[in-house]
C-alpha positions as CSV (number, residue, x, y, z in Angstrom):
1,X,20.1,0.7,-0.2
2,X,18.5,3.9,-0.1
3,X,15.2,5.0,1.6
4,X,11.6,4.4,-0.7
5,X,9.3,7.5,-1.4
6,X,5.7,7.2,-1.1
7,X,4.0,7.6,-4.9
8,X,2.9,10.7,-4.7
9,X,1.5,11.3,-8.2
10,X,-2.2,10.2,-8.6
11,X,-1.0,10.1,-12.1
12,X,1.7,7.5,-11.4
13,X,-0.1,5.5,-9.6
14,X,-2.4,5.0,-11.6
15,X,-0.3,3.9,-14.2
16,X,1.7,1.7,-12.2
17,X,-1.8,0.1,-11.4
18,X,-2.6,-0.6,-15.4
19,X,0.7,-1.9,-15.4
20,X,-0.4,-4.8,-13.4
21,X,-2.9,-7.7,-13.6
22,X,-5.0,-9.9,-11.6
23,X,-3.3,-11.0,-8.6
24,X,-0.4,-8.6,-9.0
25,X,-3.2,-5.6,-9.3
26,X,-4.5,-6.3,-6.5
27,X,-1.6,-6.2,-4.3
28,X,-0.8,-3.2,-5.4
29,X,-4.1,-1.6,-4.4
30,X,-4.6,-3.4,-1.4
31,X,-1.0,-2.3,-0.3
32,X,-1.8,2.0,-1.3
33,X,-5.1,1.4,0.2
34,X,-4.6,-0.3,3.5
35,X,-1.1,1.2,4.9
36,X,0.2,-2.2,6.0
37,X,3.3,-3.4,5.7
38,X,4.1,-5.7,3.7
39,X,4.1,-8.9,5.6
40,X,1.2,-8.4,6.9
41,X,-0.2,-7.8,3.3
42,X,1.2,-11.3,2.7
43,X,-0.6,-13.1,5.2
44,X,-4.0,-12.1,4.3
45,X,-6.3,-15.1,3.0
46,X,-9.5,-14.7,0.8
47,X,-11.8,-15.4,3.5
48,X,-10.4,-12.3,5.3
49,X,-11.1,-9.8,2.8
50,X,-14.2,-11.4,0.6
51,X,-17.1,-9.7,1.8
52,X,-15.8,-8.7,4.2
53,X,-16.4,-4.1,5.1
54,X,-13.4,-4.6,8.1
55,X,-10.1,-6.9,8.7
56,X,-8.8,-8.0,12.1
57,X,-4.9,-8.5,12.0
58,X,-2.3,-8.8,14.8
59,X,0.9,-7.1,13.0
60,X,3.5,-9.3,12.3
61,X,6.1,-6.5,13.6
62,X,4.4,-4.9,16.9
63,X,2.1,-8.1,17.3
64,X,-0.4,-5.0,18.2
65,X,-3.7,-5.9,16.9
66,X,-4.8,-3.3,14.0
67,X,-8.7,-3.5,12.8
68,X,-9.1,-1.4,9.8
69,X,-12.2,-0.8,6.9
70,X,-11.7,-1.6,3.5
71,X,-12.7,1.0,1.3
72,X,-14.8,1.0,-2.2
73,X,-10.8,0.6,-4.3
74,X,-10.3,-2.9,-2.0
75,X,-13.4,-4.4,-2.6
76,X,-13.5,-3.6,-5.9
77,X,-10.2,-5.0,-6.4
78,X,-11.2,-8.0,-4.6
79,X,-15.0,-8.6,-6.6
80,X,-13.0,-7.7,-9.9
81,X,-9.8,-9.5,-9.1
82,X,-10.1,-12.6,-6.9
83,X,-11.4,-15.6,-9.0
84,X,-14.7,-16.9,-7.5
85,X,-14.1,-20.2,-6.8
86,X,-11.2,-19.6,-4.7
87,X,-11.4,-20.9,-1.2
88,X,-11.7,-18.7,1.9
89,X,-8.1,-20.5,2.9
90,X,-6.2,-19.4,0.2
91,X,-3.7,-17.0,0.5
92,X,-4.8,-13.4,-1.3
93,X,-1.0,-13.2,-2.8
94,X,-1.3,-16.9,-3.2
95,X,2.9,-18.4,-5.0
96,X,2.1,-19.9,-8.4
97,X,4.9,-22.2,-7.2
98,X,2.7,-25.0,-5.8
99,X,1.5,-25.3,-2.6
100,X,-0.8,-23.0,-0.7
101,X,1.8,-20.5,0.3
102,X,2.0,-16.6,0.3
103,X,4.5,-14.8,-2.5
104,X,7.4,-13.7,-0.7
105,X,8.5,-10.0,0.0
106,X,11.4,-10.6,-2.5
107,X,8.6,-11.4,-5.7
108,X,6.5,-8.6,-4.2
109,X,9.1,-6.1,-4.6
110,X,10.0,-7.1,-7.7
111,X,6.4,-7.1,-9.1
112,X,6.3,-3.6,-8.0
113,X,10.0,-2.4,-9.7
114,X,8.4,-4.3,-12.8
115,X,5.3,-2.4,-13.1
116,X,7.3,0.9,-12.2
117,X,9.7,-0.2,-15.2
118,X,6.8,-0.7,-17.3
119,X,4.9,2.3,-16.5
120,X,7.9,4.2,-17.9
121,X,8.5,5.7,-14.1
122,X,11.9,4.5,-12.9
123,X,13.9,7.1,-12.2
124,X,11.5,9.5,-12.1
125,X,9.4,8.8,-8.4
126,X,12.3,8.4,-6.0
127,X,13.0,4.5,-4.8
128,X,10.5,2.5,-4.9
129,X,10.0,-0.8,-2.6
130,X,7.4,-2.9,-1.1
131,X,7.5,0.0,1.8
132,X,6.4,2.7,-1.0
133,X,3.0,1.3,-0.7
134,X,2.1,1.8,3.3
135,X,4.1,5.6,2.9
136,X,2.3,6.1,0.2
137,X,-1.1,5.3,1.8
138,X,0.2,7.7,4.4
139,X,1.1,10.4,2.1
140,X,-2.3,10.5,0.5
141,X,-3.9,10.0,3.2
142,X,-2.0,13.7,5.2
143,X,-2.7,15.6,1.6
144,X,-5.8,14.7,1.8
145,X,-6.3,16.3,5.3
146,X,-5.8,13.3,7.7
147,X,-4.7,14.3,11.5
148,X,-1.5,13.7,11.8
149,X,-2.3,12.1,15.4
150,X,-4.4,9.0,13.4
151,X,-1.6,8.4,11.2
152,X,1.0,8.2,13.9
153,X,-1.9,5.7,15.6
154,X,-2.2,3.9,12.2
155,X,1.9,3.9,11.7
156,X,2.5,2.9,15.4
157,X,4.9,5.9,15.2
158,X,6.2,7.8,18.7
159,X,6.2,11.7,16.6
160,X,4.6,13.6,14.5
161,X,8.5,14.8,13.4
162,X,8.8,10.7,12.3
163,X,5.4,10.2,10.7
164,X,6.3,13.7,8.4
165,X,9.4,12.4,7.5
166,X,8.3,8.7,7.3
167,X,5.4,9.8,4.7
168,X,7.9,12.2,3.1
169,X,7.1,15.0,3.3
170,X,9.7,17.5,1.5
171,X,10.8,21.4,1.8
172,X,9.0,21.5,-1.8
173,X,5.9,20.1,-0.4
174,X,6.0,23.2,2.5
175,X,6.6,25.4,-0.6
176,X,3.6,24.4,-2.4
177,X,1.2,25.0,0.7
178,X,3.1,28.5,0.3
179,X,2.8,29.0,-3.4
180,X,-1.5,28.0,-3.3
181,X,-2.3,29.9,-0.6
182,X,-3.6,33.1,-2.8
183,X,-6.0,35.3,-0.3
């Protein structure tokens, strides 16, 4: 299997995002808007997010604990998204396959490869996976002028060389700092 990108075309992620509805939507902006990885997206239940301006998680992966805001593009999602009556206990990502249990990674990514599909993007963003949504939280997060130290704090990641590489960061990116610097 080869490596996912990050999105890193506003543009295409936006029309991934009208690609997709209700809960589907939602994942999709919480997982570009949060940087988690995807099992920990999984996890969350509407009484963590509902109301909520912070979530507390321990990470599924480094069992570090990770404490981080929820900006306007969640809670929108969530107001807009989450039906109203839906318990605090309910899983977010809740399976339409019966009991109260998460979707899996497997349905997530192919939600995702769907909406790429149907936004007319396959082929033409890199390889896209569940992944693609924390890198590309990352890469938007760098271009838009986030120290490269927080990332690596937010990442859990040992380098800056690794966080670079892991929010991928190309030799055409380094050309285009060169190319719109015009003094």
């Amino acid at each position: 299997m080869n490596e996912v990108q990050p999105i890193k075309s506003k543009r295409h992620i936006n029309a991934v995002k009208a690609a997709l509805a209700g809960r589907n939507r939602l994942l999709f902006v919480v997982g570009v808007n949060s940087g988690l990885r995807i099992s920990d997206i999984l996890t969350l239940k509407v009484g963590d997010v509902r109301g909520k301006d912070f979530v507390s998680i321990r990470e599924g992966k480094t069992k570090k604990p990770k404490r981080f805001a929820l900006n306007a593009a969640i809670k929108r999602a969530v107001r807009d998204l989450v039906p109203a009556d839906a318990p605090d206990s309910e899983y977010l990502f809740r399976s339409r396959k019966g009991a109260n249990k998460p979707i899996s990674r497997v349905q997530a990514y192919r939600i995702l490869n769907e909406a790429v599909e149907r936004a007319g993007l396959a082929g033409k963003i890199g390889e896209v996976g569940t992944h693609s949504l924390r890198k590309t939280f990352g890469y938007h997060a760098y271009t838009a002028s986030a120290d490269i130290g927080l990332l690596m704090r937010i990442f859990n990641h040992s380098s800056e060389k690794q966080t670079l590489q892991y929010i991928g960061q190309t030799q055409e990116d380094i050309d285009d700092v060169y190319v719109n610097i015009s003094l």
